[in-house]
PyMOL commands that place a pseudoatom at each C-alpha (Angstrom):
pseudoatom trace, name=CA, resn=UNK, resi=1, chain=A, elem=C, hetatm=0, pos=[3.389, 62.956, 22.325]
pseudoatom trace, name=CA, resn=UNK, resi=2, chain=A, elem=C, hetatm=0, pos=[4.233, 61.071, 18.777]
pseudoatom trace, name=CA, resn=UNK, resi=3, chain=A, elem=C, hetatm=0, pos=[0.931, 58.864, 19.258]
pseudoatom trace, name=CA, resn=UNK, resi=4, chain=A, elem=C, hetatm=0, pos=[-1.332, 62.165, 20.209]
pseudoatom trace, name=CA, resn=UNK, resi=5, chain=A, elem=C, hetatm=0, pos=[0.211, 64.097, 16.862]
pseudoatom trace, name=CA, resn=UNK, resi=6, chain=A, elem=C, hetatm=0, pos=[-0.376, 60.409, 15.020]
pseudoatom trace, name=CA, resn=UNK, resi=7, chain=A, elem=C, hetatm=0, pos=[-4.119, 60.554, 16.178]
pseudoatom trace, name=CA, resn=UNK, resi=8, chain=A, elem=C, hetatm=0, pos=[-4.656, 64.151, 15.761]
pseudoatom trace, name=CA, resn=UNK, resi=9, chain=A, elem=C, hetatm=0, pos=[-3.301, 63.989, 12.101]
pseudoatom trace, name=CA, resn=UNK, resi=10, chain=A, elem=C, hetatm=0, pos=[-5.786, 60.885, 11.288]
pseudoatom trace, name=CA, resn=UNK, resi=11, chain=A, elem=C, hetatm=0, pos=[-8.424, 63.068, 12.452]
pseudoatom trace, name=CA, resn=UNK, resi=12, chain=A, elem=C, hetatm=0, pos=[-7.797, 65.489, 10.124]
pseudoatom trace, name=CA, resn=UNK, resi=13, chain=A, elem=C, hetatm=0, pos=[-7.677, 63.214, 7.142]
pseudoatom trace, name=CA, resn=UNK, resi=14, chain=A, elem=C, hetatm=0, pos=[-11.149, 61.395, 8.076]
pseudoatom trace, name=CA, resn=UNK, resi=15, chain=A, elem=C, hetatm=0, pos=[-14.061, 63.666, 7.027]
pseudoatom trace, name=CA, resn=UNK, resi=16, chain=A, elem=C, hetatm=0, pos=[-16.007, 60.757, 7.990]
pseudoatom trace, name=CA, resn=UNK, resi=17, chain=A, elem=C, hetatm=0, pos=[-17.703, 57.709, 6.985]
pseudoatom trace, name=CA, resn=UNK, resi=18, chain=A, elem=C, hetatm=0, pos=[-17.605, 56.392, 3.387]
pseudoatom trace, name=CA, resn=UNK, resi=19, chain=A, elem=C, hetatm=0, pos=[-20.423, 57.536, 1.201]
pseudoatom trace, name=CA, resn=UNK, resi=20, chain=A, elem=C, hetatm=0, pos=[-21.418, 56.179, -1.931]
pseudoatom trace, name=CA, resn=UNK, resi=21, chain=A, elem=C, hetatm=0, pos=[-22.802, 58.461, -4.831]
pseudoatom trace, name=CA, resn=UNK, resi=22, chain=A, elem=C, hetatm=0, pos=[-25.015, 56.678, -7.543]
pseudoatom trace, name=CA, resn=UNK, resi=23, chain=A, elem=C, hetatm=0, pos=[-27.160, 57.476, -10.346]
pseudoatom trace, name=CA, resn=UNK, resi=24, chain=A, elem=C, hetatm=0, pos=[-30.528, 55.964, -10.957]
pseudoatom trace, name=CA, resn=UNK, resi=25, chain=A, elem=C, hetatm=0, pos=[-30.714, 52.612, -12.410]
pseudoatom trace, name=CA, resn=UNK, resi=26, chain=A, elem=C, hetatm=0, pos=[-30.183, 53.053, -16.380]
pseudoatom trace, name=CA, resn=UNK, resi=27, chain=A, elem=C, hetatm=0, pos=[-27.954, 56.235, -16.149]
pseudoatom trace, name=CA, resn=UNK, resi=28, chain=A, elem=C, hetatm=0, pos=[-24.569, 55.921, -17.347]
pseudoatom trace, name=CA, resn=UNK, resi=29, chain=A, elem=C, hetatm=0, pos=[-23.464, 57.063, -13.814]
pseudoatom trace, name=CA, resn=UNK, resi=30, chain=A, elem=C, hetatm=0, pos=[-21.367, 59.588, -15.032]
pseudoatom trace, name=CA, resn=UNK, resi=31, chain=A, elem=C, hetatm=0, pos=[-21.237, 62.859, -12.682]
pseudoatom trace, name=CA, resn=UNK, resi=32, chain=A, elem=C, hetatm=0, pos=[-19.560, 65.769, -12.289]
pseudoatom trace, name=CA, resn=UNK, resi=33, chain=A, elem=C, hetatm=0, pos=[-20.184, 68.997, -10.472]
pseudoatom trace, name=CA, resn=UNK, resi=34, chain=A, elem=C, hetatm=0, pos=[-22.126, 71.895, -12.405]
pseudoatom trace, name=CA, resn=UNK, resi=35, chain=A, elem=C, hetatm=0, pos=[-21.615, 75.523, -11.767]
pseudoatom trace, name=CA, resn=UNK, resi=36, chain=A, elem=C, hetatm=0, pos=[-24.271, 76.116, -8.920]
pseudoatom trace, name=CA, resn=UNK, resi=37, chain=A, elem=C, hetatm=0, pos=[-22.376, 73.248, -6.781]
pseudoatom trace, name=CA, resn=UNK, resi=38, chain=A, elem=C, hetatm=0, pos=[-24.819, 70.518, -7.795]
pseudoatom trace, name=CA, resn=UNK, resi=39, chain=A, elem=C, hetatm=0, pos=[-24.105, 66.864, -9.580]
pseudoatom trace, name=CA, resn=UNK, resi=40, chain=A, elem=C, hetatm=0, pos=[-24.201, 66.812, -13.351]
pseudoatom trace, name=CA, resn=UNK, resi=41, chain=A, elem=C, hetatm=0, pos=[-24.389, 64.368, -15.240]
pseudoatom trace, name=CA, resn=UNK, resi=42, chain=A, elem=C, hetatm=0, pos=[-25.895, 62.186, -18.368]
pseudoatom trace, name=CA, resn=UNK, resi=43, chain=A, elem=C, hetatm=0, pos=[-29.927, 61.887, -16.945]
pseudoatom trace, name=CA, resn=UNK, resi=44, chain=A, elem=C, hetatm=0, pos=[-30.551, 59.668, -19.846]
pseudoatom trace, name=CA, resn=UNK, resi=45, chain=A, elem=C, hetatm=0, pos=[-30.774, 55.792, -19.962]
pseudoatom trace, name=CA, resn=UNK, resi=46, chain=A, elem=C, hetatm=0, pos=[-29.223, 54.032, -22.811]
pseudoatom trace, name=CA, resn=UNK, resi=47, chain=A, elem=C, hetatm=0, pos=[-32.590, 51.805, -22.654]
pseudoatom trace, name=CA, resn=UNK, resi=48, chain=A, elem=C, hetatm=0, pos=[-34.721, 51.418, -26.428]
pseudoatom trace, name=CA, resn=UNK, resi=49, chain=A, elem=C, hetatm=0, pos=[-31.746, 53.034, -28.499]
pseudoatom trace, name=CA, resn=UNK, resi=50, chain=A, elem=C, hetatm=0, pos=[-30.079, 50.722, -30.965]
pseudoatom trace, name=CA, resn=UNK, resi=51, chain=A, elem=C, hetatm=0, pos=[-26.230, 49.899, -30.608]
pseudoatom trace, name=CA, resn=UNK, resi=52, chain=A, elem=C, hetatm=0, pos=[-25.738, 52.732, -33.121]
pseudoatom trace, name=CA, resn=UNK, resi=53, chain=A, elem=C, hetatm=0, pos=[-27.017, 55.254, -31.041]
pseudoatom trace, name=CA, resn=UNK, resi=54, chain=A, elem=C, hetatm=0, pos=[-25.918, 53.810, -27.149]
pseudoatom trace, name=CA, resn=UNK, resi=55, chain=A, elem=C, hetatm=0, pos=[-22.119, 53.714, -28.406]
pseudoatom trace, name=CA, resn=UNK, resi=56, chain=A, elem=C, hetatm=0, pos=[-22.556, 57.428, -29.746]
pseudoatom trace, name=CA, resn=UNK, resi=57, chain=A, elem=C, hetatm=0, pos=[-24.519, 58.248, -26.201]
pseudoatom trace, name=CA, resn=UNK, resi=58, chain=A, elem=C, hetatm=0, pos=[-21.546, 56.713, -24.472]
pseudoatom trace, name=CA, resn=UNK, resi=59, chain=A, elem=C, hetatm=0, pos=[-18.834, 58.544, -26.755]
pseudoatom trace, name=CA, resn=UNK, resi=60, chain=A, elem=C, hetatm=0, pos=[-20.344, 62.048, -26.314]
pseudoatom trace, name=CA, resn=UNK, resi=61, chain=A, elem=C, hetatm=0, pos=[-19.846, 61.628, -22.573]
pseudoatom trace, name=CA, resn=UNK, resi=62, chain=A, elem=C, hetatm=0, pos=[-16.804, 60.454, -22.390]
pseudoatom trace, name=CA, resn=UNK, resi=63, chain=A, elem=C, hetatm=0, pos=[-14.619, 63.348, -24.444]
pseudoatom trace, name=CA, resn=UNK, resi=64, chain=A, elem=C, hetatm=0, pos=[-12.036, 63.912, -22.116]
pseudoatom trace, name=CA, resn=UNK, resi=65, chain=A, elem=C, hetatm=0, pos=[-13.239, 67.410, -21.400]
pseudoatom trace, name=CA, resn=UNK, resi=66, chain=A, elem=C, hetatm=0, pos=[-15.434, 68.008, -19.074]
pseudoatom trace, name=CA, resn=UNK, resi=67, chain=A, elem=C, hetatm=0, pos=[-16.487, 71.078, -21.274]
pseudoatom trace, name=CA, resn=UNK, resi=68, chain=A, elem=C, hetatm=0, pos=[-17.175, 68.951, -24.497]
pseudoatom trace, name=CA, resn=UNK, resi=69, chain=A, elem=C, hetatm=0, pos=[-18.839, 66.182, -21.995]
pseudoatom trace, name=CA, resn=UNK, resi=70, chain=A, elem=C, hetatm=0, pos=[-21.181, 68.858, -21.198]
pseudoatom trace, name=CA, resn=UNK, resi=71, chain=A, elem=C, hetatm=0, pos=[-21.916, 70.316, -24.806]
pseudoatom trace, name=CA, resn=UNK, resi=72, chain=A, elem=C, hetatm=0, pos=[-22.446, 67.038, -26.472]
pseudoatom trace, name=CA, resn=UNK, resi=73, chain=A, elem=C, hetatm=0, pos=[-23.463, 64.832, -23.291]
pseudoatom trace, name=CA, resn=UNK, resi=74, chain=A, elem=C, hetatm=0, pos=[-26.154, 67.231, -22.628]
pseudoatom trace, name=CA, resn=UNK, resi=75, chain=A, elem=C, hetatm=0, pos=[-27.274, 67.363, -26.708]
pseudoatom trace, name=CA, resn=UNK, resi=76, chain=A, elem=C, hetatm=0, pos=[-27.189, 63.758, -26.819]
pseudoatom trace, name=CA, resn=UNK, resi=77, chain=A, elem=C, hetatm=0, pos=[-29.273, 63.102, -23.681]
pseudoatom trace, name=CA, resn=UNK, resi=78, chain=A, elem=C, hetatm=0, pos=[-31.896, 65.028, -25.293]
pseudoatom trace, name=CA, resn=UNK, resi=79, chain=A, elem=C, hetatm=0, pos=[-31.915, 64.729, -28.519]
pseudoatom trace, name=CA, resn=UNK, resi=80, chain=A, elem=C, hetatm=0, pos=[-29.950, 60.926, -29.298]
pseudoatom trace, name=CA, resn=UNK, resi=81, chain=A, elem=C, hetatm=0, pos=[-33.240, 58.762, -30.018]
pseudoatom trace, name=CA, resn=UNK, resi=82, chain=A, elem=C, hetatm=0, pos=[-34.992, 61.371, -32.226]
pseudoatom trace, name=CA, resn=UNK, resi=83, chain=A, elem=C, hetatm=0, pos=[-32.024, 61.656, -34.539]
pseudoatom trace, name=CA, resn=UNK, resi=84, chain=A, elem=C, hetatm=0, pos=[-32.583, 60.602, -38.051]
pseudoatom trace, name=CA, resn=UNK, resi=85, chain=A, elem=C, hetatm=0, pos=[-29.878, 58.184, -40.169]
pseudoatom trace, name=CA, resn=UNK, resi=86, chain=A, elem=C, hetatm=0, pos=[-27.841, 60.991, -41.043]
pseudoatom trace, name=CA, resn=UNK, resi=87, chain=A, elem=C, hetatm=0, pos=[-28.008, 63.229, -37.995]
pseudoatom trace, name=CA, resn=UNK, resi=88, chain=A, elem=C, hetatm=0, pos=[-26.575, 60.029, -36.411]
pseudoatom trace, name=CA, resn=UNK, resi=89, chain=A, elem=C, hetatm=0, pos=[-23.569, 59.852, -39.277]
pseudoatom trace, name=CA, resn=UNK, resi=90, chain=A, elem=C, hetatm=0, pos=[-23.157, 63.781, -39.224]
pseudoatom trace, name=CA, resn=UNK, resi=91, chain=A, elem=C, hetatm=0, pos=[-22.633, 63.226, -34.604]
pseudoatom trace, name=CA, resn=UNK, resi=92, chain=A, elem=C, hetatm=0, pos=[-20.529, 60.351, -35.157]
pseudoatom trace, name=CA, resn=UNK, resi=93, chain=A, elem=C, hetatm=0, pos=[-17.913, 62.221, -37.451]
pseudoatom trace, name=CA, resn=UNK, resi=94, chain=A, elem=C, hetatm=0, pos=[-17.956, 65.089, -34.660]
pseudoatom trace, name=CA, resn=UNK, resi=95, chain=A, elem=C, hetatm=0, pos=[-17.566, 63.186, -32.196]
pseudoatom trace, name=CA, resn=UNK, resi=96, chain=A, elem=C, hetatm=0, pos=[-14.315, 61.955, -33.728]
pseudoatom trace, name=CA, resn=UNK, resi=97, chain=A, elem=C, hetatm=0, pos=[-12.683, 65.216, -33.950]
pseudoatom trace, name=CA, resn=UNK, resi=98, chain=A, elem=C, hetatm=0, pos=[-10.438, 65.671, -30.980]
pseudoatom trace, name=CA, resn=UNK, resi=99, chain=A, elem=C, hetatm=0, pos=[-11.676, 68.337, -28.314]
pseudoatom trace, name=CA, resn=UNK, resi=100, chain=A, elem=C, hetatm=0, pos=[-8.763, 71.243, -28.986]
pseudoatom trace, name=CA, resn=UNK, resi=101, chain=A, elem=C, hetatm=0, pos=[-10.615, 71.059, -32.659]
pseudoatom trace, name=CA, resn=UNK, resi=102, chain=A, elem=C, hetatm=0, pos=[-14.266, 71.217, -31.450]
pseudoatom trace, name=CA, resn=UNK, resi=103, chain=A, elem=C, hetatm=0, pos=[-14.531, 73.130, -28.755]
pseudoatom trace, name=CA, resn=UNK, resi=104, chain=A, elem=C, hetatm=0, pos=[-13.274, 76.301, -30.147]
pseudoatom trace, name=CA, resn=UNK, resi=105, chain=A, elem=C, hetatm=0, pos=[-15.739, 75.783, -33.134]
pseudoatom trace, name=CA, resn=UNK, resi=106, chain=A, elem=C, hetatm=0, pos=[-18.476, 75.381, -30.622]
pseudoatom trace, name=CA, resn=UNK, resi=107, chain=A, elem=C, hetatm=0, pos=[-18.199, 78.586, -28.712]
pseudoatom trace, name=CA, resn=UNK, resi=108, chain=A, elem=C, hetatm=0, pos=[-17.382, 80.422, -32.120]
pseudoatom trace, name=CA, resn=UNK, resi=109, chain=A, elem=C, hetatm=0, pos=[-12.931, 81.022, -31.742]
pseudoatom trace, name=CA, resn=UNK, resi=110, chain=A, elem=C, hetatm=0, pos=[-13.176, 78.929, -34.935]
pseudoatom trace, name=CA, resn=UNK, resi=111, chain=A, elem=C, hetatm=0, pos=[-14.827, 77.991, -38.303]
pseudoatom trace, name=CA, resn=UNK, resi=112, chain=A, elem=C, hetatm=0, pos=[-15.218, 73.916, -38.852]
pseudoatom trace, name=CA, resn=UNK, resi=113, chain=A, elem=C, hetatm=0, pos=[-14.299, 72.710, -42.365]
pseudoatom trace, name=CA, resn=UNK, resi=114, chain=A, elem=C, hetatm=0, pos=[-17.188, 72.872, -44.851]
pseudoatom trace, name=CA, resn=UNK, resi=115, chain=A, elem=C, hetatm=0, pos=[-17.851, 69.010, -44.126]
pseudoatom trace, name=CA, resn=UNK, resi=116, chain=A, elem=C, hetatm=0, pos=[-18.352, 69.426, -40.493]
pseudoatom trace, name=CA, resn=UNK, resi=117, chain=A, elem=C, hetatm=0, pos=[-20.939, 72.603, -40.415]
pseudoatom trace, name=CA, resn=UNK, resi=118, chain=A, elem=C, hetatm=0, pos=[-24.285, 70.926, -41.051]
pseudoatom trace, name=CA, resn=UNK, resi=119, chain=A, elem=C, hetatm=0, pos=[-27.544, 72.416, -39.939]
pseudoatom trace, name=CA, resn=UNK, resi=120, chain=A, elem=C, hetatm=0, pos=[-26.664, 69.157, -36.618]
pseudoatom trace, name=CA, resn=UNK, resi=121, chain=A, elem=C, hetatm=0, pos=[-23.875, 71.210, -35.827]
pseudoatom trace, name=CA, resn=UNK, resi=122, chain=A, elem=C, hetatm=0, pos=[-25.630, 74.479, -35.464]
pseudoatom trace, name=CA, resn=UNK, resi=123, chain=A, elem=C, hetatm=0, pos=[-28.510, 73.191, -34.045]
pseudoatom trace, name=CA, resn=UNK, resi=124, chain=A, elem=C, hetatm=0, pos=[-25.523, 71.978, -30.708]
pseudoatom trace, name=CA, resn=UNK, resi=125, chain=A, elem=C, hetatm=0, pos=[-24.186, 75.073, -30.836]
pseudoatom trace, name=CA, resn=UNK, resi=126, chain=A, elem=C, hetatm=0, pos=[-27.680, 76.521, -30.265]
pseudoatom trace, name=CA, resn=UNK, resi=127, chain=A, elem=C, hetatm=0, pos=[-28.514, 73.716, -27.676]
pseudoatom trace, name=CA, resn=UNK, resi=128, chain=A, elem=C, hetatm=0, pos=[-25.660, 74.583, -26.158]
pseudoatom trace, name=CA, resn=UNK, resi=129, chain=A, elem=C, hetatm=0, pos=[-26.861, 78.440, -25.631]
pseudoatom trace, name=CA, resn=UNK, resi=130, chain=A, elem=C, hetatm=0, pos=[-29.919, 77.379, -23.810]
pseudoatom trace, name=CA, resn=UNK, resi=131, chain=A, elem=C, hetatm=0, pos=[-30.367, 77.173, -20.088]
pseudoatom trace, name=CA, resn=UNK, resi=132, chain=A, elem=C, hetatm=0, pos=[-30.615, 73.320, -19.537]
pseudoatom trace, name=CA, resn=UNK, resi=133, chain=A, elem=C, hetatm=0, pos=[-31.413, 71.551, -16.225]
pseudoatom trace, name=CA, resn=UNK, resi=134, chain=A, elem=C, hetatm=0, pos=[-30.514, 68.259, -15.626]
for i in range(1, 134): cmd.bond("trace and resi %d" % i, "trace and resi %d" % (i + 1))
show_as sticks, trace
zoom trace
């Protein structure tokens, strides 16, 4: 009887075979699941952007919420290589605010400090209103 609940048990704990999930080559290969059920993730390669701009690609995916992944992941994929010099410097500072600061700002709890509400800032908070596929 021991050896039948033994079996029965590993049955229930194998879903099946191993499956592997990857992104296309040049993707970051970070995923996550998006509100209809499907994968989300950065669809943008790091490929032609200068170190500036790859680290900052990285950093805006990697937040450490998934909510603030999404905002500025999403932002970034689109709109990374056509920032100019100071869009670049103005994403880099808010990127280095911690999440519990940002978020609220983005989805209007909270004002920023003067320094941190440039016209790169609204235009996220817009990008963020849109309906965007990946």
């Amino acid at each position: 009887m021991h050896f039948g609940a033994n079996a029965m048990r590993q049955q229930m704990l194998t879903a099946g075979p191993a499956t592997a999930i990857s992104t296309e080559p040049g993707t970051s290969g970070l995923l996550a699941f998006g509100r209809d059920g499907k994968m989300t993730g950065t669809t943008r390669s790091s490929n032609g952007l200068d170190e500036r701009r790859k680290r900052l690609l990285f950093r805006c995916w990697h937040r450490g919420t998934r909510e603030m992944d999404l905002i500025l992941g999403r932002f970034a994929d689109a709109e990374i290589a056509g920032l100019a010099d100071l869009e670049v410097t103005q994403l880099e500072a808010l990127v280095g605010l911690e999440d519990p600061d940002l978020y609220p700002a983005f989805v209007g709890e909270i004002d920023l400090p003067p320094e941190f509400r440039t016209p790169l800032f609204e235009r996220i908070k817009t990008f963020r209103n849109l309906d965007h596929t990946l």
